[in-house]
N, C-alpha and C positions, 0 to 999 in steps of 0.2 A: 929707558924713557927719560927724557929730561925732566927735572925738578918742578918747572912749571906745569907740565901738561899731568906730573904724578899729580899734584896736588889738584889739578881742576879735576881729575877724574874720580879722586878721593872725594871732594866736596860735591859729588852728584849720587854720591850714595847715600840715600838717607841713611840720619843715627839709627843702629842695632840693625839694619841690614848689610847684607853682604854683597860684593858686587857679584854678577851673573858666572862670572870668569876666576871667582876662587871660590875652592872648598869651604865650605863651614867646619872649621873643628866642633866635633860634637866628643862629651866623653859621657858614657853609657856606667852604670852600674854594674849591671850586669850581661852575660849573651843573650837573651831574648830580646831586649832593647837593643842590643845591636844588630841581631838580625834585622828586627823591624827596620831598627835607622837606615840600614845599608840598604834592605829593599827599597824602601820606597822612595830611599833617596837617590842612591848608586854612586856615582863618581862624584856625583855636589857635595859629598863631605867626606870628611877624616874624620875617620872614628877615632876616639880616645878609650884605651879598654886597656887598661895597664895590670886586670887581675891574672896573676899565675894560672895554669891550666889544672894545676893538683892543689889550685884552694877555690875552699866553698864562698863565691863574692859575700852572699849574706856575712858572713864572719873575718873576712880578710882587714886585714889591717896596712893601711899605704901607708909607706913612707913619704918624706916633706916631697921628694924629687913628684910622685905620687897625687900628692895633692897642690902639690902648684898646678901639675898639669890639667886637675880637672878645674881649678879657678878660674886660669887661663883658657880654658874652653871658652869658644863664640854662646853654645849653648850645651847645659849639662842635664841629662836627661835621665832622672834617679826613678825607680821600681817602687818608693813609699810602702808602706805597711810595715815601716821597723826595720825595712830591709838591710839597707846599710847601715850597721852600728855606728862606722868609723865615723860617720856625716854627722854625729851628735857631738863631736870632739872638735869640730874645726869649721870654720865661718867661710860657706860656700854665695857667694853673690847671689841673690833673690833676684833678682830683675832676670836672671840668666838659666836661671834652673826649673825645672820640670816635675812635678810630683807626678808621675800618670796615673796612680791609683784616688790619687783624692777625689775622683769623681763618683766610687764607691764606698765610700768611707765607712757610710751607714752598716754597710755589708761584710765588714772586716770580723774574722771568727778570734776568739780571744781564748789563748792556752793557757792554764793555770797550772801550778804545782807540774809543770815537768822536772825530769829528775837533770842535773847535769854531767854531761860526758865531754869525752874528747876525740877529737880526732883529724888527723891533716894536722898541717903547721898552726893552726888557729888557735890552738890552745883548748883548755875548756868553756865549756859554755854551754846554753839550757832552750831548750823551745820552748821558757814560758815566754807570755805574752800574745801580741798581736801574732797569728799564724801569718807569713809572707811569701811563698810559696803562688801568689795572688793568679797569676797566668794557667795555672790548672785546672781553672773553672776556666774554658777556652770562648766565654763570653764577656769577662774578665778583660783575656789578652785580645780581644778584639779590640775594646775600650781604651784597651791602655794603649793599643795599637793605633787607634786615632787619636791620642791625645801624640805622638808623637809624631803622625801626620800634618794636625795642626802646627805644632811646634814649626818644624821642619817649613812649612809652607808658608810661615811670617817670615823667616830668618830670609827663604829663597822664592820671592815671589813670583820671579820669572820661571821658576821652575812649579809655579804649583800645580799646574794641571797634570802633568806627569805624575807628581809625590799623589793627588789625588787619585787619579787612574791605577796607579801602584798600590795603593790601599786597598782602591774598591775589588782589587784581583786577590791581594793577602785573604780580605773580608770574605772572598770568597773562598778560599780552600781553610781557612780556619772554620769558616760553619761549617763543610763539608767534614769534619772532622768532630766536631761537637753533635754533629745529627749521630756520627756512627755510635761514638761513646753514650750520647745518650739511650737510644737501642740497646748498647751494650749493658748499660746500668738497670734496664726494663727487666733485661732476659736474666738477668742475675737474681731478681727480685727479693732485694732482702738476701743473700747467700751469705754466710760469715768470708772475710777476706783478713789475712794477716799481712800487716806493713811491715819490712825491716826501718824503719824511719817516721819518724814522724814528721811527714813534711807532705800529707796530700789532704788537709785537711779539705781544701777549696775544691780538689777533685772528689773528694767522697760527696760530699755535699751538694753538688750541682748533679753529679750522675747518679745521686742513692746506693750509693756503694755504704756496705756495712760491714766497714774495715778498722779491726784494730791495730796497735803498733807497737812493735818494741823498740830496742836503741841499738840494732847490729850496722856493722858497717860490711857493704859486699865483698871486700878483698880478706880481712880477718874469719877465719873460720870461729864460729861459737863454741865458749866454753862448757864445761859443764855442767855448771850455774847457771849461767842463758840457756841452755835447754834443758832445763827443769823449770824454768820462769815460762818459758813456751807451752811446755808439756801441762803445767798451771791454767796459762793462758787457751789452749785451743779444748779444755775439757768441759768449760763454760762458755768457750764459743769455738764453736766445732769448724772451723775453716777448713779446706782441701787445697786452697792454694797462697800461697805466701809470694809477696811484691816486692821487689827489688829495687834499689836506686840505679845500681847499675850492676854489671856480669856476677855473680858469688861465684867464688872458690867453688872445685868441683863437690871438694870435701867438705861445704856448706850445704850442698843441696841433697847430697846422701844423708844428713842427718837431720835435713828434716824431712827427706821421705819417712824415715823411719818412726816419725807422729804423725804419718799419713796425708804430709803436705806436698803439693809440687809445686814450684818455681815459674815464675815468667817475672822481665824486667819492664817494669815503669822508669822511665829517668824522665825526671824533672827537668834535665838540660840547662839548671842555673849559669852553668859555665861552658866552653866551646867545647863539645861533642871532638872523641877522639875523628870520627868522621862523618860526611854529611853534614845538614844544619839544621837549625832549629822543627822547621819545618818536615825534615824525613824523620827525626829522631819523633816530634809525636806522631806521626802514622804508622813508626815502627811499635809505639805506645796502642795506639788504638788499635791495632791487629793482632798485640800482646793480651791486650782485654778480651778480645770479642775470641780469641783461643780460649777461655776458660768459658763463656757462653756455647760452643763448639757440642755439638750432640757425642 
């Protein structure tokens, strides 16, 4: 394209929109924001998601290469509630960035006195604080799901009807999924539940699950020590089934049948599912729940 006609074509896009015919870089926090991005956007953007698949985004730490690239994002579209530590280190452009949870703010559950552990490349570090996990309450990830619809649909106006139609279809199988779960938290009523993690505070909460947590990871089998902290733990709350992040060790889930618990996996889906998306991995969630409801 010649020089003149680039420039007359550049000065017919308004400032901070995109033209119809390129991508928006968008850089996400984490996978749930990018699922949302990519749905309801599709081909109108590149996503920027530069977190490893074997770290937890809440705790990863980027490099400079890292974080140029989300500065340089059109638009950067972050999970709020404490979620990214790293963003409290480094001066990300306001005009260009997204809190999606600031619309709930009031509603954010606050952890105190956790103990700290480690685990994955992240180093150590503690769930106190604001609980961030925020999309578990799946009226939450609706929320935040349109606050990235709106985003999305300033940057690319010519596409808004789509981005919005694409929302209103999301909006629909995420309720569909919050109906079941809620059901599922009814028929539970009150039943003790053990977490390997502390990270569903927003799902206990919204469903009336009466779940507590330890600090195991599913690939490390428990030591000694942790199951007698267990064995502590389910004699004052008498649970039958214990909550996974993701698959445990087979040699995890024989010890703790043997305090009378069984296994089923919740995954949070912070980061990209070895397969499927955001989407199949909670319905594989909510049919994981509504198995312990099961006569």
């Amino acid at each position: 394209m010649p020089m003149k006609t680039l420039l007359a074509a550049l000065m017919l896009v308004p400032f901070g929109l995109v033209a119809a015919d390129a991508p928006v870089r968008v850089a996400v926090a984490n996978y749930p924001l990018k699922y949302f991005t990519e749905r309801l956007a599709g081909s109108h953007v590149q996503v920027v998601y530069p977190v490893p698949a074997d770290e937890d985004p809440a705790f990863w730490k980027p490099k400079d290469d890292d974080v140029a690239a989300f500065q340089q994002a059109d638009l950067i579209i972050m999970n709020g509630a404490t979620y990214s530590k790293w963003a409290d280190k480094v001066t990300l452009p306001r005009r260009k960035t997204v809190d999606t949870a600031a619309g709930f703010k009031d509603k954010f559950i606050v952890v105190a006195n956790a103990t700290k552990h480690s685990h994955g490349p992240g180093g150590e570090h503690s769930h106190s604080g604001t609980a961030f996990t925020t999309w578990l309450d799946l009226q939450q990830a609706i929320a935040q799901a349109q606050v990235v619809s709106e985003a999305l649909a300033k940057k690319l106006p010519a596409a808004k009807d789509e981005i919005e139609k694409n929302f209103a279809a999301l909006r629909t199988d995420i309720e569909a999924l919050d109906t079941r779960l809620a059901a599922a938290g009814k028929k539970l009523a009150g039943q003790p539940l053990v977490a390997s993690h502390p990270v569903y505070q927003y799902l206990a909460r919204r469903y009336s699950l009466n779940l507590k947590d330890v600090l195991w990871e599913p690939e490390e089998v428990p030591t000694a020590e942790q199951m007698g902290d267990l064995k502590k733990l389910v004699a004052g709350h008498p649970a039958k089934w214990m909550i996974w992040e993701g698959e445990p060790a087979k040699e995890s889930v024989a010890k703790v049948q043997t305090l009378g618990l069984q296994s089923i996996v919740f995954d949070p889906c912070g980061n990209t599912p070895e397969g499927g998306d955001w989407l199949s991995v909670m319905k594989d969630n909510v049919a994981a729940l509504e198995k312990i409801t099961a006569p």
